[in-house]
C-alpha positions as CSV (number, residue, x, y, z in Angstrom):
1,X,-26.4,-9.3,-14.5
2,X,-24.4,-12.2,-15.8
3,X,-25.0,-16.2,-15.6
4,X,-23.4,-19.1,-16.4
5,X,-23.7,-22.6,-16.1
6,X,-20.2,-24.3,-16.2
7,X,-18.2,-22.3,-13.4
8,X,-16.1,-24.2,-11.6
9,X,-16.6,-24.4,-8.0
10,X,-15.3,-26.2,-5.1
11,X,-17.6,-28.3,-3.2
12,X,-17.9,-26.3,-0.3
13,X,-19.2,-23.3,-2.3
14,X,-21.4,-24.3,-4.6
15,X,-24.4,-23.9,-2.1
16,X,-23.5,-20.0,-2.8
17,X,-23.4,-20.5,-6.5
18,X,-26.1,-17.8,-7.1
19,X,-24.6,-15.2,-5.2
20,X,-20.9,-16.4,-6.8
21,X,-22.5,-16.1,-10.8
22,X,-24.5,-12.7,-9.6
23,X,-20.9,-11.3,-9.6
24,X,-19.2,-12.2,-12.8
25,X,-18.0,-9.5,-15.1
26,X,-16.5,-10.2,-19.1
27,X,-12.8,-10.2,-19.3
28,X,-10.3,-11.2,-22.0
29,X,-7.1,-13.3,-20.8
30,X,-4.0,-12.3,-22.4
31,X,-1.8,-15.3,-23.0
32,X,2.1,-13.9,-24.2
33,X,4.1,-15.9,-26.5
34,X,7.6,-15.2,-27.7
35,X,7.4,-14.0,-31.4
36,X,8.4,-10.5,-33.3
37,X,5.4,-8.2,-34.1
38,X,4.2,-5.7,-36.6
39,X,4.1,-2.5,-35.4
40,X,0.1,-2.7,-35.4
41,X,-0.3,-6.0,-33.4
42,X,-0.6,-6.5,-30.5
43,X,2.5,-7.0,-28.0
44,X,3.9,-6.4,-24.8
45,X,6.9,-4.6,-24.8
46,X,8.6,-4.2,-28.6
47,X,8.7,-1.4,-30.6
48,X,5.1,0.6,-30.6
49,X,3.0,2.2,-33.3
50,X,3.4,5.9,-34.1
51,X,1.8,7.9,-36.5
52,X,4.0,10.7,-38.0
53,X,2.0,13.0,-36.3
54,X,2.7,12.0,-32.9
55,X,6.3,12.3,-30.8
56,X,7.0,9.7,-28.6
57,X,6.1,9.8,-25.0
58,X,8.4,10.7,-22.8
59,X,8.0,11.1,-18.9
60,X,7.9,14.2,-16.8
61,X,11.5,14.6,-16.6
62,X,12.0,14.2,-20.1
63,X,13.4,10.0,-20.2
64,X,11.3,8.6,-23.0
65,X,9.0,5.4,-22.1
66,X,9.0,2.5,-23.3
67,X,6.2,0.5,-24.5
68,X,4.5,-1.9,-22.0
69,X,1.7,-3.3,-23.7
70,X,-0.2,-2.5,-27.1
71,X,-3.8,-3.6,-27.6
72,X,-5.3,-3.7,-30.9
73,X,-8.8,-4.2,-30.6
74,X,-9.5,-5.3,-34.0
75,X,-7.2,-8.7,-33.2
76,X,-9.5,-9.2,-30.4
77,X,-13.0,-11.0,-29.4
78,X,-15.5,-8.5,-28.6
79,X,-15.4,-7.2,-24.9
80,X,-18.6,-5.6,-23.4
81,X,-18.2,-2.0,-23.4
82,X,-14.4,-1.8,-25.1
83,X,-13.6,-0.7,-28.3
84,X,-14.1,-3.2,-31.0
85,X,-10.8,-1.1,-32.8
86,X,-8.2,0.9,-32.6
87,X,-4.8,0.5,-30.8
88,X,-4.4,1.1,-27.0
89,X,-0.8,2.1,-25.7
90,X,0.3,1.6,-22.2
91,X,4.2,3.2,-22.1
92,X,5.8,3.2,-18.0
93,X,9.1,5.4,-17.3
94,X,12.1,3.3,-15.5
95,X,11.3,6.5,-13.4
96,X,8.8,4.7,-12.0
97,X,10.9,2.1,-9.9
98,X,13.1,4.8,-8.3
99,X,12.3,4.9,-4.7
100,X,9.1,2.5,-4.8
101,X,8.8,0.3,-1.9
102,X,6.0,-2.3,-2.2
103,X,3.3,-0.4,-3.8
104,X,2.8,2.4,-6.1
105,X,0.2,4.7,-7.6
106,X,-0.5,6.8,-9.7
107,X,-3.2,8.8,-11.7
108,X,-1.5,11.9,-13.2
109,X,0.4,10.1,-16.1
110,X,3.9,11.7,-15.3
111,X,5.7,8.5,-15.2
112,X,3.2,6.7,-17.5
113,X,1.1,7.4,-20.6
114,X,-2.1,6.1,-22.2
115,X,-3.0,6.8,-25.7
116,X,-5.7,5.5,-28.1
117,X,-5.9,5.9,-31.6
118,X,-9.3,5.1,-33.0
119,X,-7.8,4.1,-36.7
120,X,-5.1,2.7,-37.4
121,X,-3.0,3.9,-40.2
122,X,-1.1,1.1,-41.7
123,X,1.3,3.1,-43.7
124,X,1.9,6.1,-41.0
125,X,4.9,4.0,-38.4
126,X,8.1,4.8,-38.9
127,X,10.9,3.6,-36.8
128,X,11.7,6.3,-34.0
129,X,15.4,7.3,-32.7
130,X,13.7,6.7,-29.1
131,X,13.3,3.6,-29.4
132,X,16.4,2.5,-31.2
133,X,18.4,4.4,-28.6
134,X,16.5,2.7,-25.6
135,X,18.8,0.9,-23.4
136,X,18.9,-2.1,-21.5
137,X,16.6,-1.8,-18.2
138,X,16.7,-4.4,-15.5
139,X,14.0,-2.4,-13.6
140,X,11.2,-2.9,-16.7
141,X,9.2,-5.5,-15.9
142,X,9.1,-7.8,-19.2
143,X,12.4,-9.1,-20.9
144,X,11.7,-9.1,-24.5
145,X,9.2,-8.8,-27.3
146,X,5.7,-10.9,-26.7
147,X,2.6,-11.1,-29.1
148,X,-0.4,-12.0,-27.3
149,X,-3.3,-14.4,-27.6
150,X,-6.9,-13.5,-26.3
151,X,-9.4,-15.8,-24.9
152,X,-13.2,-14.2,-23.3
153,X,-14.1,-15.8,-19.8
154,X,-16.4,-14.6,-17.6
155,X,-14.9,-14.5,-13.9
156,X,-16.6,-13.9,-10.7
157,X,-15.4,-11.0,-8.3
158,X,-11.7,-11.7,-7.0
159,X,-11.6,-12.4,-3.3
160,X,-9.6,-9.1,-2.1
161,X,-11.5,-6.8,-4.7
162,X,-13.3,-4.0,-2.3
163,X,-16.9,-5.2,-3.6
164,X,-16.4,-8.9,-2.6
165,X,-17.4,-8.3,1.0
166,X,-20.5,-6.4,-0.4
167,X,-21.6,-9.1,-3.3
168,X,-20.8,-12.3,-1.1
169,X,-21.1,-11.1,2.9
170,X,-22.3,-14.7,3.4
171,X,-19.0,-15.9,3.2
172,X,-17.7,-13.3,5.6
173,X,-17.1,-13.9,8.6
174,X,-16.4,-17.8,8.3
175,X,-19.0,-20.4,8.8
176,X,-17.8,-22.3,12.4
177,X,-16.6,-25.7,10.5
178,X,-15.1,-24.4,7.7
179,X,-13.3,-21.1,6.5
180,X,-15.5,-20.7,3.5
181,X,-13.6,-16.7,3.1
182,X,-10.3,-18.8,2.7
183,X,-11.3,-21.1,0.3
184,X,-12.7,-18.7,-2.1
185,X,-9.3,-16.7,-1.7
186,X,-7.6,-19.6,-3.3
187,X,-9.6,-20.1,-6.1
188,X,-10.2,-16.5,-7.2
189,X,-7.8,-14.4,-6.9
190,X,-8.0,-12.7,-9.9
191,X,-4.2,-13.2,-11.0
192,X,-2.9,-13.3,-14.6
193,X,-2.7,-10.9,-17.6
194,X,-6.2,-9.6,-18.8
195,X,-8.6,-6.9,-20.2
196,X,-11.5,-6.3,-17.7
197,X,-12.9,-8.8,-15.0
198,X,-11.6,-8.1,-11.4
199,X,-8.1,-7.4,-10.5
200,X,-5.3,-9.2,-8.3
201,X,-4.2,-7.3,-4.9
202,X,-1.5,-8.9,-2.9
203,X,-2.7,-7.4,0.3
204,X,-5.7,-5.1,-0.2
205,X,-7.7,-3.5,-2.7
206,X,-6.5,-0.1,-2.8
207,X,-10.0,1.3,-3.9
208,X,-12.1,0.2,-0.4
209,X,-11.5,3.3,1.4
210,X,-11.3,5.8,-1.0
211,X,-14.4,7.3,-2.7
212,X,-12.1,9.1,-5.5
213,X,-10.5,5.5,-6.3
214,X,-13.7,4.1,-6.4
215,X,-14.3,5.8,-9.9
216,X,-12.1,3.2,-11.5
217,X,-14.5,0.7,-11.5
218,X,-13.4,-1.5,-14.6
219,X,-10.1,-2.9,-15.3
220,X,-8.5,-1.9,-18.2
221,X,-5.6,-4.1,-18.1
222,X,-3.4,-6.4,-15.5
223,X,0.1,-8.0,-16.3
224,X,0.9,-10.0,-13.6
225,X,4.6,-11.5,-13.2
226,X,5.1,-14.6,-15.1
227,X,8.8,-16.0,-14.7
228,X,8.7,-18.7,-17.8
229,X,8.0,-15.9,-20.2
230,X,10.2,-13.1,-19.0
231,X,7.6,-10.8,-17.0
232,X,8.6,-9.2,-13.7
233,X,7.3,-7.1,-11.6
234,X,10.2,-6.8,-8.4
235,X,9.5,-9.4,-6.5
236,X,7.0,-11.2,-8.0
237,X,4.7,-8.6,-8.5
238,X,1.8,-7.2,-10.6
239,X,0.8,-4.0,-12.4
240,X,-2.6,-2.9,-13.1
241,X,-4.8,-0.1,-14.9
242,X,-8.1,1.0,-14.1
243,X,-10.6,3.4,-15.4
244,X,-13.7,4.9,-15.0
245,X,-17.0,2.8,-16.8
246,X,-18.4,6.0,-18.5
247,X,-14.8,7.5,-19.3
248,X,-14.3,3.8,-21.2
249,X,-17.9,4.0,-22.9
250,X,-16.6,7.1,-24.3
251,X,-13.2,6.5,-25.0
252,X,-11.4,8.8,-22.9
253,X,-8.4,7.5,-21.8
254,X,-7.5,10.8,-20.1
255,X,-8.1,9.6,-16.3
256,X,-6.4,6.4,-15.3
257,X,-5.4,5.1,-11.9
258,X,-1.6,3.0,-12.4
259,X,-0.9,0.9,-9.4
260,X,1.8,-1.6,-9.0
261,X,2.7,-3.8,-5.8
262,X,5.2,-6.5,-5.2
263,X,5.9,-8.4,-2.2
């Protein structure tokens, strides 16, 4: 159970501020900036870190990825319950875009792979054809090379997430003289790039009626479109990864739910 004392909250719920700071969750928000990279830091997009060992992912039809984000913990605050090192990968096949309406899922990693490497080896990267051959994509959803800056928050549960209705049912239905429901949708929504908290839906949360979704109970990471620094998801949209709480505790990155929607 979390607490805090300086949330912000608009007048008309702060008479639910118990129930509202009964809810929050730790999260990191991931603030991009334009700026080359080693191939340890962090980054979205840009050229990933490989140990010799490994080949480089490439999706089921044999396209290689290419790197959405890179996490490496060690640059980070701590986050309850992540890893406190290592690198996270998140690579996405242009594959992904063919034939995808508004919405997409996915939790078989054909057309996107997660990897983790507990220790980083410093002197193991070595630049991989792959990636030099990569072409120009207009389908992948972030223009060029970002390094990223980490902040901690703690955030109360976003207004479309499935366990809002659950954690606040005061504010649903509406009071009679004022739609409290549509006042908390416009100040948590959950949007922006992050590690943990809640997610942003544009229509619904995608877990609420599905007991095998459910499992992904912790947000592993969100990118969500931002036009000033080159991120775009279609139409401004947003592309998250979940996993399982006990998977995360023991850092199996085997079992992730992908889902992206734009409007």
């Amino acid at each position: 159970m979390n607490k805090t004392t300086n949330l912000l909250l608009p007048k008309e719920l702060e008479s639910f501020r118990f129930e509202i700071e009964d809810t929050l969750l730790s999260a990191m928000i991931i603030t991009p900036y334009k700026r080359s990279t080693t191939f340890t830091e962090s980054k979205f997009a840009g050229e990933p870190y490989l140990p010799y060992y490994q080949t480089y992912p490439k999706d089921i039809t044999g396209e290689p990825m290419r790197l959405l984000a890179q996490i490496n913990f060690a640059e980070m605050p701590p986050l309850k319950d992540f890893p406190s090192q290592g690198i996270l990968q998140f690579f996405i096949s242009s594959n992904i875009f063919v034939n995808a309406d508004h919405y997409h899922e996915d939790i078989f990693q054909q057309f996107y792979k997660i990897r983790f490497y507990p220790t980083v080896d410093f002197e193991a990267t070595v630049p991989q054809q792959e990636f030099l051959a990569q072409k120009a994509d207009d389908q992948f959803p972030i223009d060029q090379e970002l390094a990223l800056q980490f902040l901690p928050i703690q955030e109360p549960v976003s207004a479309l997430d499935y366990r809002a209705v659950h954690y606040l049912p005061t504010l649903i239905p509406s009071s009679e003289d004022v739609d409290l429901r549509e006042i908390y949708l416009q100040h948590f929504l959950g949007a922006g790039a992050k590690i943990g908290g809640y997610a942003y839906f544009l229509e619904e949360d995608i877990r609420h009626e599905s007991q095998l979704l459910k499992r992904y109970d912790v947000l592993l990471l969100q990118i969500d479109s931002n036009d000033e620094i080159g991120i775009m998801w279609a139409d401004s949209g947003v592309g998250k990864f979940f996993i399982n709480r006990e998977k995360l505790l023991q850092r199996d990155f085997s079992d992730i739910l992908f889902q992206w929607e734009h409007y």
